[in-house]
GUTORBA-370976 format. One record per atom (N, C-alpha, C): residue number from 1; atom name; y, x, z. Coordinates in nm, 4 decimals. Layout:
<sites>
{NUM 'CA' {Y X Z}}
...
</sites>
This chain:
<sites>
{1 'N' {9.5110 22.9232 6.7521}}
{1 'CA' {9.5741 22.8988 6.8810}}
{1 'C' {9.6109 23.0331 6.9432}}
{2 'N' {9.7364 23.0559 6.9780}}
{2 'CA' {9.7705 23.2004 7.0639}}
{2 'C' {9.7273 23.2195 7.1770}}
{3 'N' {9.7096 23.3259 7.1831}}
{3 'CA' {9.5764 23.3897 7.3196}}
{3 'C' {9.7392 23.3614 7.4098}}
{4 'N' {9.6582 23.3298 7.5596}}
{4 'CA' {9.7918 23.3116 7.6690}}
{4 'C' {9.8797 23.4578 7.7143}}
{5 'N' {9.8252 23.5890 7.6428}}
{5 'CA' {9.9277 23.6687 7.6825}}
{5 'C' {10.0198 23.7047 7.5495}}
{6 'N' {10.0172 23.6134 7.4182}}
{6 'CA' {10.1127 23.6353 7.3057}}
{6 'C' {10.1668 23.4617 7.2642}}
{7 'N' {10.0933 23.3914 7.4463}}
{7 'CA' {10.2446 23.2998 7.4236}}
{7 'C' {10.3417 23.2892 7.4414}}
{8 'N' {10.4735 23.2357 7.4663}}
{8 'CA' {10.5818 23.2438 7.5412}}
{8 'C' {10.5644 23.2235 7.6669}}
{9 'N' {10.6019 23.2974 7.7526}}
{9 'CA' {10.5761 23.2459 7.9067}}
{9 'C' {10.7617 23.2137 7.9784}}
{10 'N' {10.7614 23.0927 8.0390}}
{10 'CA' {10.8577 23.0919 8.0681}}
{10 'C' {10.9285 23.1918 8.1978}}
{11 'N' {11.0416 23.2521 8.1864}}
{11 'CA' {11.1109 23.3527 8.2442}}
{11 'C' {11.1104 23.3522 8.4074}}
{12 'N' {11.0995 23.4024 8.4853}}
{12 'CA' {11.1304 23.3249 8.6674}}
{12 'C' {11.2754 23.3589 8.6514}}
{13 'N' {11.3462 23.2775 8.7246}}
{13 'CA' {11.4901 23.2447 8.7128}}
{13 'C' {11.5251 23.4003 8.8656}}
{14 'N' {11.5795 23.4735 8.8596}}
{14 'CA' {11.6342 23.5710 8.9278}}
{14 'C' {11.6672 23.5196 9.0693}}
{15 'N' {11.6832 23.3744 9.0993}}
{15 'CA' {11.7603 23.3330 9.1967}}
{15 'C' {11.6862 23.1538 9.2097}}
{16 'N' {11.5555 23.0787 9.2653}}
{16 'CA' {11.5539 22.9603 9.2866}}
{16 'C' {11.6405 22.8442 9.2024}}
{17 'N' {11.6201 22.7588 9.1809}}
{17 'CA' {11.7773 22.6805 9.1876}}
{17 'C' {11.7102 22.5993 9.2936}}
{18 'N' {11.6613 22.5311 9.3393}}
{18 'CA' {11.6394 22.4803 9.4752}}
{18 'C' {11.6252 22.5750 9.5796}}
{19 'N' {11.5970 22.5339 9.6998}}
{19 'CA' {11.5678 22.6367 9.8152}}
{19 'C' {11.6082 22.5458 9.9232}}
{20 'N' {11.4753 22.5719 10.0078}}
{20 'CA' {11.4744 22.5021 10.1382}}
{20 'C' {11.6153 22.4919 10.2891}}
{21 'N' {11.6726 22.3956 10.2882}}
{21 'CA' {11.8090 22.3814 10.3484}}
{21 'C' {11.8116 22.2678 10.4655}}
{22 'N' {11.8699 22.3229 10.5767}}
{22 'CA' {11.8855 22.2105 10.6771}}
{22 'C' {11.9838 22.1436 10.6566}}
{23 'N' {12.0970 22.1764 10.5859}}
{23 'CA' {12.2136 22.1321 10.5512}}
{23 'C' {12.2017 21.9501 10.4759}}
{24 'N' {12.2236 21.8680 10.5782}}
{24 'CA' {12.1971 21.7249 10.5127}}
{24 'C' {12.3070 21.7005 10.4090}}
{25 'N' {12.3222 21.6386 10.3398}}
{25 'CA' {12.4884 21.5979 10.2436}}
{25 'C' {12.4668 21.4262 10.2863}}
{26 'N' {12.5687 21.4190 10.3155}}
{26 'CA' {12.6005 21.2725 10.3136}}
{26 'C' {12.7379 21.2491 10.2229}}
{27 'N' {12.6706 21.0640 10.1874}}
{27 'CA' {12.7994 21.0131 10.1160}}
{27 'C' {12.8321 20.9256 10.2068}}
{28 'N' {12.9686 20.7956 10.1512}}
{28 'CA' {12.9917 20.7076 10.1922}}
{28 'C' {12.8816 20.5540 10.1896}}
{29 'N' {12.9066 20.4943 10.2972}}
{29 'CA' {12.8256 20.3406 10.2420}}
{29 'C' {12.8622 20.3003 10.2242}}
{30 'N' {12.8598 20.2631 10.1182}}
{30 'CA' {12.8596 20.1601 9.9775}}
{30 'C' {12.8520 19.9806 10.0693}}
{31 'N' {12.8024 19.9886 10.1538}}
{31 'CA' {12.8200 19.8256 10.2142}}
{31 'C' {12.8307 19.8283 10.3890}}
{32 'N' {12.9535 19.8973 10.4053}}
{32 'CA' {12.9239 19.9258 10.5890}}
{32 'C' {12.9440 19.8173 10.6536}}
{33 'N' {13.0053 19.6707 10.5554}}
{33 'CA' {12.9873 19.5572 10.6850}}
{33 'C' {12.8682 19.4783 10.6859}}
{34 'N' {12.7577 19.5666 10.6039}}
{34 'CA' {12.6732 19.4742 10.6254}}
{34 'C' {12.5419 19.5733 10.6869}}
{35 'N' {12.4340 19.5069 10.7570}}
{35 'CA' {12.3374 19.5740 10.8064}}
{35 'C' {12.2436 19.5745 10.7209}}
{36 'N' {12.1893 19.6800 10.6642}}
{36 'CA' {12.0530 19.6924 10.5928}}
{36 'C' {11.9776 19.7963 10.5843}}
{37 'N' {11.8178 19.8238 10.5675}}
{37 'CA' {11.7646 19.9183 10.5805}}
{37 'C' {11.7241 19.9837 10.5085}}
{38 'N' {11.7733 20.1494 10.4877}}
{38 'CA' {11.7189 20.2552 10.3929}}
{38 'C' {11.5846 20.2830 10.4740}}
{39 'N' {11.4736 20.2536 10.3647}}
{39 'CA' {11.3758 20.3111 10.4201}}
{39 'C' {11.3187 20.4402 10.3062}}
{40 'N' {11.2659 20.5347 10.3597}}
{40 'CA' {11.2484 20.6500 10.3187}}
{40 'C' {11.0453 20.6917 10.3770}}
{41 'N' {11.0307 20.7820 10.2370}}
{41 'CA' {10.8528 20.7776 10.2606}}
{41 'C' {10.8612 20.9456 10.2159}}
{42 'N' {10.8097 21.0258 10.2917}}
{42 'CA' {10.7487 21.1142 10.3051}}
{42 'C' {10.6746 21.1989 10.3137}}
{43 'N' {10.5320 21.1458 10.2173}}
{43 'CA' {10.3777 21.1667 10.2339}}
{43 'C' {10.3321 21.3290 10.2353}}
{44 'N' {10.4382 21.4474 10.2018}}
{44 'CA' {10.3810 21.5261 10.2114}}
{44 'C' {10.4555 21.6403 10.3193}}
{45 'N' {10.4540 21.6389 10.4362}}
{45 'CA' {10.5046 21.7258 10.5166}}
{45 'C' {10.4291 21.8474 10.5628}}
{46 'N' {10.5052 21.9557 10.5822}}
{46 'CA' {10.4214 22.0475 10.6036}}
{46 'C' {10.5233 22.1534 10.7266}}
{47 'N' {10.4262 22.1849 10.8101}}
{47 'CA' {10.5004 22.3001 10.9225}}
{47 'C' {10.3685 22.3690 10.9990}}
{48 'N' {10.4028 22.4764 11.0490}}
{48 'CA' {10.3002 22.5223 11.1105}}
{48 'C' {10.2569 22.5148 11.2705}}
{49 'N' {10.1659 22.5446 11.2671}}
{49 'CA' {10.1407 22.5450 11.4464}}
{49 'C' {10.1971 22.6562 11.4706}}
{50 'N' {10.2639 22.6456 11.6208}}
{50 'CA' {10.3389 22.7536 11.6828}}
{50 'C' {10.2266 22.7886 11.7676}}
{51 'N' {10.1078 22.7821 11.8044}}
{51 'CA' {10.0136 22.9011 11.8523}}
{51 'C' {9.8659 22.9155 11.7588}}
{52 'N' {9.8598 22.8785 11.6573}}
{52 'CA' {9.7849 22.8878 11.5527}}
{52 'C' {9.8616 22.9648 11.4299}}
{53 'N' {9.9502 22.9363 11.3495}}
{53 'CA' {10.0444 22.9467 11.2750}}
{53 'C' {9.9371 22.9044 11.1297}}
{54 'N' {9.8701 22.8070 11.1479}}
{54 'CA' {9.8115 22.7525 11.0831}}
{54 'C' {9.9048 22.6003 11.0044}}
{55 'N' {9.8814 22.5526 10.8907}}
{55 'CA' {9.9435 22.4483 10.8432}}
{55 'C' {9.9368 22.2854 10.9197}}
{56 'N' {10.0441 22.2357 10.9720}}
{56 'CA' {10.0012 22.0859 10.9811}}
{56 'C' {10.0746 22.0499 10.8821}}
{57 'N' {10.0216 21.9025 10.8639}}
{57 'CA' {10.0603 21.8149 10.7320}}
{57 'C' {10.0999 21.7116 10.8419}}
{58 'N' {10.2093 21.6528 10.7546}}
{58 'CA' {10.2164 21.4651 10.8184}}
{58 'C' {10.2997 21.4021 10.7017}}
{59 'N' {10.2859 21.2618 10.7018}}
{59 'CA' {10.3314 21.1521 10.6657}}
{59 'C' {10.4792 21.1177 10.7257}}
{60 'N' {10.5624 21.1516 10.7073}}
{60 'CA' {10.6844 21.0795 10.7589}}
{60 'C' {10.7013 20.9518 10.7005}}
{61 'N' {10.7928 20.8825 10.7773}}
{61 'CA' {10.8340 20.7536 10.7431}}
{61 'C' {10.9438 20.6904 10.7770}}
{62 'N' {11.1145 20.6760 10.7362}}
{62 'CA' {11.2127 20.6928 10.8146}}
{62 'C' {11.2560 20.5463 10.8130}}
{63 'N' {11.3355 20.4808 10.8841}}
{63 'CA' {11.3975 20.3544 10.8182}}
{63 'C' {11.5336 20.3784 10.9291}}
{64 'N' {11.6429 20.3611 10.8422}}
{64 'CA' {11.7749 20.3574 10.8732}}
{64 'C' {11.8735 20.2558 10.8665}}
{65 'N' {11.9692 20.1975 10.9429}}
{65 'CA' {12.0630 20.0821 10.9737}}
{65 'C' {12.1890 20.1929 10.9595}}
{66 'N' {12.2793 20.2178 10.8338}}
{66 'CA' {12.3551 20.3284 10.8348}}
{66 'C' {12.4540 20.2841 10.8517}}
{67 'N' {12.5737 20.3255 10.9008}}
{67 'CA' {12.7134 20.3027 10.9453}}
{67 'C' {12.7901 20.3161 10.8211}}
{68 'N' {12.8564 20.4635 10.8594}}
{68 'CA' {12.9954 20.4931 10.7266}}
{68 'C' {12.9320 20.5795 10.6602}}
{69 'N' {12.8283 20.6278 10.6819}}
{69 'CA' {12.7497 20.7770 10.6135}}
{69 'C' {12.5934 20.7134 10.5858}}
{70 'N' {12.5855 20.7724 10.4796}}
{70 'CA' {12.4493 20.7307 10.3988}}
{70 'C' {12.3882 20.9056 10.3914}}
{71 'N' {12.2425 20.9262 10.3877}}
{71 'CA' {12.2048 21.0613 10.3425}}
{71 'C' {12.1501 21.0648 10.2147}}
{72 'N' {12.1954 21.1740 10.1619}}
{72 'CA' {12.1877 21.2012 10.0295}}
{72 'C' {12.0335 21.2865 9.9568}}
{73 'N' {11.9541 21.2102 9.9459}}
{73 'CA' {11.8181 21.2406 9.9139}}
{73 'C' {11.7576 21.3572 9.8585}}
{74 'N' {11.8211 21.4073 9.7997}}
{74 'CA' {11.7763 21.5603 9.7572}}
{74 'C' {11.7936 21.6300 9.8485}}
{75 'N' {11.9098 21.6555 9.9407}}
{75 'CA' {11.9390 21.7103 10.0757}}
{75 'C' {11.8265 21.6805 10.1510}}
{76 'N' {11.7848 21.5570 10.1411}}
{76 'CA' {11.6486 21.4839 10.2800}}
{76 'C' {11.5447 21.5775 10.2036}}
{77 'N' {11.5277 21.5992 10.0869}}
{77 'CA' {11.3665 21.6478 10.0535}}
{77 'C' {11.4277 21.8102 10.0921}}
{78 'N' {11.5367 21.8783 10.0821}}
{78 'CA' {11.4866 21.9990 10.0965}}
{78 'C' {11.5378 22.0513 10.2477}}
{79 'N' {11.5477 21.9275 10.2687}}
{79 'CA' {11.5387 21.9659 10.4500}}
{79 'C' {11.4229 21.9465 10.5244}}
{80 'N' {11.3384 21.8829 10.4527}}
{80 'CA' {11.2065 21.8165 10.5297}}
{80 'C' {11.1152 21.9690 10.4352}}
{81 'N' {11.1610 22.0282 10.3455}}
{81 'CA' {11.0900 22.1061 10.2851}}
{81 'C' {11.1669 22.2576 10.3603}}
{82 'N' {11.2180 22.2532 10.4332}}
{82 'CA' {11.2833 22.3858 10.5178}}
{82 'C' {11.1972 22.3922 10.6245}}
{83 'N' {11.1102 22.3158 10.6721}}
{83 'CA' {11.0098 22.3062 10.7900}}
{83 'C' {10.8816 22.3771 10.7648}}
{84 'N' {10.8992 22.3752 10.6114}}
{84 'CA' {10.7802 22.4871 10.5651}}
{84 'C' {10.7139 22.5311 10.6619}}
{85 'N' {10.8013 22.6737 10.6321}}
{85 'CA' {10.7008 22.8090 10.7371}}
{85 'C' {10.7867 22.7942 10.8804}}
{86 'N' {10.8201 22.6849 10.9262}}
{86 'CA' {10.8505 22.7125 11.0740}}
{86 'C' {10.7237 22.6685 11.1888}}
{87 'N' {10.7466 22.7586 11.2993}}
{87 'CA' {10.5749 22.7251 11.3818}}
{87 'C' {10.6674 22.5813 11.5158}}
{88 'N' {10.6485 22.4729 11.4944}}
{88 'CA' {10.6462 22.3876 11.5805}}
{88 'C' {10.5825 22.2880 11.6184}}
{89 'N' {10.5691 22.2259 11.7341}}
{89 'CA' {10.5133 22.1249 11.8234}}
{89 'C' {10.5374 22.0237 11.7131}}
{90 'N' {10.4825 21.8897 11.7213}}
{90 'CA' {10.4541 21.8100 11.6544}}
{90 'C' {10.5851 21.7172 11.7208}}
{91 'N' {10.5656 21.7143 11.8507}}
{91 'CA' {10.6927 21.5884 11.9096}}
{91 'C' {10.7935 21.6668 11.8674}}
{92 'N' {10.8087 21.8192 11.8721}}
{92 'CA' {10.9850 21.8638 11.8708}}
{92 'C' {11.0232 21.8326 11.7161}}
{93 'N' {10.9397 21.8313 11.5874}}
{93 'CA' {10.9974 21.7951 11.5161}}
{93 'C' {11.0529 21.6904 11.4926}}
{94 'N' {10.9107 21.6021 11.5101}}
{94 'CA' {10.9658 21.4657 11.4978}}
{94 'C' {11.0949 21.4574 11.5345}}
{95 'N' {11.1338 21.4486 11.7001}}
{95 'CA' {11.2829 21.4258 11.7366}}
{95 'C' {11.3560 21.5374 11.7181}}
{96 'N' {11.3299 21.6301 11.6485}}
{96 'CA' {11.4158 21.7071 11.6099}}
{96 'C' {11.5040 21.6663 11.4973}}
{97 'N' {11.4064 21.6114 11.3462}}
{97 'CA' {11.4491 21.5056 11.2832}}
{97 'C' {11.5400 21.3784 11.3218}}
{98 'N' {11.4978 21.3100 11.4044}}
{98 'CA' {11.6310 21.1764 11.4780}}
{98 'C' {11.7649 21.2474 11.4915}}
{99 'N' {11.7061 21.3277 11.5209}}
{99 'CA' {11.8200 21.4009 11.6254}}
{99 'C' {11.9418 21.4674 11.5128}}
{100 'N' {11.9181 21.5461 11.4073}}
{100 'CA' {11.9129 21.5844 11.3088}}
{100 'C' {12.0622 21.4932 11.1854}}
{101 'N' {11.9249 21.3758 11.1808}}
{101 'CA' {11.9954 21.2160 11.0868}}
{101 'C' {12.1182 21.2033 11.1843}}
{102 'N' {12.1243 21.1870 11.3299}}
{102 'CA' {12.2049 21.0649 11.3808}}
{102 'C' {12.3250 21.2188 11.3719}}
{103 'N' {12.3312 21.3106 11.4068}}
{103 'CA' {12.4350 21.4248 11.3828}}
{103 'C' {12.5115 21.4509 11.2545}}
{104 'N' {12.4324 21.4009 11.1265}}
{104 'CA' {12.4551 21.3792 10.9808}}
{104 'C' {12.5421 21.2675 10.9829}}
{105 'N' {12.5018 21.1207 11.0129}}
{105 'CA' {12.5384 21.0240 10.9464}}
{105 'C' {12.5648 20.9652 11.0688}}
{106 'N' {12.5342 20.9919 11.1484}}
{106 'CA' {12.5937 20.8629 11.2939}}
{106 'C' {12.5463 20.7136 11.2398}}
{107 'N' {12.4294 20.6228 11.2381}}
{107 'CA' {12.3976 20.5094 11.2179}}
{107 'C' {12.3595 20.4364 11.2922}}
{108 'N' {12.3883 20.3200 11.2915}}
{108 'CA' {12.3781 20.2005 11.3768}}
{108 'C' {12.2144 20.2268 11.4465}}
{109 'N' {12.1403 20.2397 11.3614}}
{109 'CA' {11.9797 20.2789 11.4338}}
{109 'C' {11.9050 20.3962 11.2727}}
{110 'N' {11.7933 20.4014 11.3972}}
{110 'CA' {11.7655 20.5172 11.2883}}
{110 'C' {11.5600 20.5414 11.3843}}
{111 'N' {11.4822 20.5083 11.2952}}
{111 'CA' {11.3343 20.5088 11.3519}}
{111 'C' {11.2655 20.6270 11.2341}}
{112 'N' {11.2002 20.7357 11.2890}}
{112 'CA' {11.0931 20.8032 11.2490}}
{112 'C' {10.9885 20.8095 11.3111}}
{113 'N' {10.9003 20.7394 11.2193}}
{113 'CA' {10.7577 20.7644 11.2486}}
{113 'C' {10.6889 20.8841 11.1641}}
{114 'N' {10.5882 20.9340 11.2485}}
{114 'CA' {10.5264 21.0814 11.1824}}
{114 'C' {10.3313 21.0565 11.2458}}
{115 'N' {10.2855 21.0283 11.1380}}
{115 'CA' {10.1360 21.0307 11.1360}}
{115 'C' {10.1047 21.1784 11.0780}}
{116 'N' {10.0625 21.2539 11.2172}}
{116 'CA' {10.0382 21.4001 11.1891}}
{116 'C' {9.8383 21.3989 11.1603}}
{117 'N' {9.8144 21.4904 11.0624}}
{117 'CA' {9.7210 21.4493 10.9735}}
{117 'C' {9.5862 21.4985 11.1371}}
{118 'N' {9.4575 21.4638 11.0618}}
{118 'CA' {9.3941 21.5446 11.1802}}
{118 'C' {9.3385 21.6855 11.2032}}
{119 'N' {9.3629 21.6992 11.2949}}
{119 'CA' {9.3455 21.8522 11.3567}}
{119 'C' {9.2800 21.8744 11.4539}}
{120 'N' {9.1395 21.9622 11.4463}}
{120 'CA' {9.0467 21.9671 11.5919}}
{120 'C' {9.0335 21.8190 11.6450}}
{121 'N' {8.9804 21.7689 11.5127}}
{121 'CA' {8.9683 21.6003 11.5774}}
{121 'C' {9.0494 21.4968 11.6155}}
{122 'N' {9.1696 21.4931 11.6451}}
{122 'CA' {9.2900 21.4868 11.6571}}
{122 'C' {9.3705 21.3993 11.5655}}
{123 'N' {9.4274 21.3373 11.6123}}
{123 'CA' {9.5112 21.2395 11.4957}}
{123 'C' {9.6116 21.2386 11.5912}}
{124 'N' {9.7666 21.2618 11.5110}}
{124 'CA' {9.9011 21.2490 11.6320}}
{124 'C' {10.0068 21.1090 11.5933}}
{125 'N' {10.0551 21.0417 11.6147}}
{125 'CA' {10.1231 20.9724 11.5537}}
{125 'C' {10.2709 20.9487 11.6593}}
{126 'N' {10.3547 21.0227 11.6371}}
{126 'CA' {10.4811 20.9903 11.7208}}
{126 'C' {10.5516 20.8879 11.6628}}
{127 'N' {10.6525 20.7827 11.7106}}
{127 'CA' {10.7602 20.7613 11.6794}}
{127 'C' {10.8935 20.7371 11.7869}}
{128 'N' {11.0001 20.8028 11.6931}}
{128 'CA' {11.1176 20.8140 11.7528}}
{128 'C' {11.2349 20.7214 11.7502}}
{129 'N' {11.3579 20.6610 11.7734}}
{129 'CA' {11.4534 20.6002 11.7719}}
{129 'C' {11.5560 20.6771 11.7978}}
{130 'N' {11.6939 20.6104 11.7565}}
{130 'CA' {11.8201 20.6706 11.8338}}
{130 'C' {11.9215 20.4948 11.7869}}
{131 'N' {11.9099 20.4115 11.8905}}
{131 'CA' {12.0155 20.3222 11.8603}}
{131 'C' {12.1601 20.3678 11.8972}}
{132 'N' {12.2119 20.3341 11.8204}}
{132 'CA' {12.4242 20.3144 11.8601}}
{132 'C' {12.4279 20.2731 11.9588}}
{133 'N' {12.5146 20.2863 12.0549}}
{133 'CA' {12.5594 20.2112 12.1644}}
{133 'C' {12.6190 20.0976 12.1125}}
{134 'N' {12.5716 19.9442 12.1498}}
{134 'CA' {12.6392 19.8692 12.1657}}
{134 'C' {12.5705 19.7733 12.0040}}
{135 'N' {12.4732 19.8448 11.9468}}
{135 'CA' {12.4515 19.8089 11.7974}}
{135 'C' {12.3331 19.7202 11.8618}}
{136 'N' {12.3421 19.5928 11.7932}}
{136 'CA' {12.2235 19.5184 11.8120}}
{136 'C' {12.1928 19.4277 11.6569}}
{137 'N' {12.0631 19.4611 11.6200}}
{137 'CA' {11.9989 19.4037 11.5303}}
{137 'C' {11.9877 19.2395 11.5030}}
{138 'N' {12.0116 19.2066 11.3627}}
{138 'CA' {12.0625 19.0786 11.3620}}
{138 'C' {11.9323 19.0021 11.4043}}
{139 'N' {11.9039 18.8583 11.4201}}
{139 'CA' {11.7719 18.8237 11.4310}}
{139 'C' {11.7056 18.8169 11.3096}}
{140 'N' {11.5837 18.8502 11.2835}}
{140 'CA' {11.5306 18.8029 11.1670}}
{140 'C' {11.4703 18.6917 11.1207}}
{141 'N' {11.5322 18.6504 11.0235}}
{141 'CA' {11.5160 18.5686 10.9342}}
{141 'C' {11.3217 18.5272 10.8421}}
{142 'N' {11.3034 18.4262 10.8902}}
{142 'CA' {11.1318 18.4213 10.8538}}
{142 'C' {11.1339 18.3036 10.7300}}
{143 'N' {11.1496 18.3246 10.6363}}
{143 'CA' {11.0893 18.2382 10.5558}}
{143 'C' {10.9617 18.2125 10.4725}}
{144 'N' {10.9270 18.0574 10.4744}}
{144 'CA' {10.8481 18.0190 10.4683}}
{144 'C' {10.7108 18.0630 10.3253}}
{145 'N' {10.6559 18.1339 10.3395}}
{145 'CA' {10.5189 18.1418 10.2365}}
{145 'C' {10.5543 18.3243 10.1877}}
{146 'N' {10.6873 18.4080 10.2706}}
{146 'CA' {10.7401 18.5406 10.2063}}
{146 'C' {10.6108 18.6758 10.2913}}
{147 'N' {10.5896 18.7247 10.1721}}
{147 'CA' {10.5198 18.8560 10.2721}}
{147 'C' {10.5912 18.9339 10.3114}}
{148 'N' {10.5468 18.9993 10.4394}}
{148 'CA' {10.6371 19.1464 10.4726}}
{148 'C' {10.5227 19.2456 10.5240}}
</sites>
């Protein structure tokens, strides 16, 4: 068996090919006359405290009613991964995020929830909205013996 300094070690690439970006990409939707929900899971978030500069973690959790613009998921992970090393409040991200999506994609509604992990005892759990003007959710539909 070769000792680990006469194995091959793979090269570091001169330049990332990923790298943390606020830049969202959106496409088109694929079904804009109809209402339905992208939901999106987030389990590993990370940003720092802005008077600690210590790590918080949270759980995001997005669910979206999208218009003409859909967001394009690799864009969502390395935008939620651009929060890295920034030092902020727990509410400004959160709605910094809403705020963020509805500037990207303009959608009929758009909910983030953020279960910020615990800290000094502490458990945070925000959630945010941004409805459309004028957008109202169809009623829902309950059928009989279905889980949700």
């Amino acid at each position: 068996m070769p000792s680990p300094s006469s194995a091959r070690r793979r090269a570091t690439p001169a330049t990332p090919p990923t790298a943390p970006s606020k830049d969202l990409q959106v496409f088109e939707n694929p079904a804009p006359a109809r209402d339905y929900v992208l939901r999106f899971d987030i389990p590993e978030f990370t940003c720092l405290c802005p008077l600690t500069g210590q790590p918080d973690f949270a759980h995001f959790e997005i669910e979206i009613v999208p218009d003409k613009w859909c967001v394009e998921l690799k864009s969502l992970k390395l935008y939620f991964w651009s929060f890295r090393n920034e030092g902020a409040f727990h509410e400004k991200v959160t709605n910094a995020i809403v705020d963020d999506l509805v500037r990207a994609i303009r959608p009929r509604f758009v909910r983030v929830r953020a279960d910020w992990f615990v800290r000094g005892g502490i458990g945070t759990h925000i959630t945010a909205e941004h409805r459309k003007k004028g957008w109202q959710p169809a009623a829902p539909v309950a059928l009989q013996g279905a889980k949700d």
